[in-house]
Each structure stands twice: as C-alpha cells, then as structure tokens.
C-alpha positions in Angstrom: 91.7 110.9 106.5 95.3 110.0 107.3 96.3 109.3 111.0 99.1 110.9 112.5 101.1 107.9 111.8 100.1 107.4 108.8 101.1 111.2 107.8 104.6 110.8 109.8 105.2 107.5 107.9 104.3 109.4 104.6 106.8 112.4 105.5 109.4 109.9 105.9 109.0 108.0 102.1 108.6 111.6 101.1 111.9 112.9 102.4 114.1 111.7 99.5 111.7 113.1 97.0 112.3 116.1 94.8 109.4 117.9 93.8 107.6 117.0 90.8 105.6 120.4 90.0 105.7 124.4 90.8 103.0 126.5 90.9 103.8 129.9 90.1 101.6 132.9 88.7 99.0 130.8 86.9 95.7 129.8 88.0 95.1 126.3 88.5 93.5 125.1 85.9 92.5 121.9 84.7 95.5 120.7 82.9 97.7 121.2 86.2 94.9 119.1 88.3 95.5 116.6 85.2 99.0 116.2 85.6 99.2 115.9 89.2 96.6 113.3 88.7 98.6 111.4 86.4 102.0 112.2 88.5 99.2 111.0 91.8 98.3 107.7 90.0 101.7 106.8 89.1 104.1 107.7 92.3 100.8 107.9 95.1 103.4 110.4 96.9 104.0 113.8 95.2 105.6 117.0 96.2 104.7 120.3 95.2 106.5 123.5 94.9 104.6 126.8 95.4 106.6 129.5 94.2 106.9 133.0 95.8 104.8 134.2 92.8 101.7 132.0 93.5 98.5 134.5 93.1 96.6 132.5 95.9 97.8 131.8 99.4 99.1 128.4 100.0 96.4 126.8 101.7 94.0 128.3 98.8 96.3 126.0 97.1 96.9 123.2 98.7 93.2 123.1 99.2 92.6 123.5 95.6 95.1 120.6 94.8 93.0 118.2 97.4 89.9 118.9 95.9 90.5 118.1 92.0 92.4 115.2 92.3 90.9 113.7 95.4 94.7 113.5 97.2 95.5 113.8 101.0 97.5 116.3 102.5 100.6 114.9 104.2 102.4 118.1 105.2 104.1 121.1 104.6 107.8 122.0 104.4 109.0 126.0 103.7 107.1 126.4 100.2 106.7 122.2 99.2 103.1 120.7 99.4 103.3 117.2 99.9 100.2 115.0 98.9 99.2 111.2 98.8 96.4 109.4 97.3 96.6 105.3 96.8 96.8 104.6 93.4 94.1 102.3 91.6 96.2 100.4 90.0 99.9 100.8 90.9 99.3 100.4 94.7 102.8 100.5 96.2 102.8 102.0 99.9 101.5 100.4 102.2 100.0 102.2 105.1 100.5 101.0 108.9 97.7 100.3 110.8 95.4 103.1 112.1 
C-alpha cells in the first residue's frame, strides 16, 4: 500500500509522462493485462487512458488493471489511470520513507 507520500512523490515522476495505453470499447482481456505488465516491468510508472467509449466504469477498470498485473494505484487525472509496481529487475524509483 503506498503512503500518501509515497503516492504524491509518484504523481510528481508521473507528471511528465504521456500515456502509454487506452482502453476503449474492448474488454480487458489478457493480452492488455500482458502489455501493461511488460510496459509495468520496464518503466514501474505507467499511465493509462480510459476513453469515453470504455464499456466498464472507470474504477471497474482501474480495479481490473490492479488486480492482473499486481500494480498500485497512484491516482487519477480527468480520464488517465496512473499505476506503479517496482520492477523485479529494472528497479529505478526509489520510494521515500513511509
């Protein structure tokens, strides 16, 4: 569970970032949950774009997106989901102190 400082450091890194997948109409399937995974293990900080034509709500989603790749939630801006999850073996943030 990230700590609220912890989550505000994590919105800051995440700022500069554009988002690396949209979820639109589709289902999320496995190949999505595999791609964040890889996009996960490689940056640790991915955003998400939720397009207006998502089926589900967007905590469905966001819920969904937590739960197969085993990421954090950091936080939510307009329709972006941004998550974290330390990679295993490209560890580059470093968290502050709890």
């Amino acid at each position: 569970m990230l700590s609220p400082k912890n989550r505000a450091y994590l919105k800051g890194l995440a700022n500069h970032l554009k988002p690396s997948l949209n979820i639109g109409k589709g289902d999320i399937d496995q190949t999505l949950l595999e791609v964040l995974d890889k996009a996960l293990e490689a940056h640790e900080l991915v955003k998400v774009r939720v397009l207006e034509t998502a089926s589900s709500t967007f905590e469905e989603i966001s819920d969904s997106l937590c739960e197969g790749t085993g990421a954090q939630f950091v936080g939510k801006t307009g329709h972006i989901i941004t998550l974290y999850r330390e990679s295993k073996k490209n560890k580059t943030i470093v968290l502050p102190h709890k």
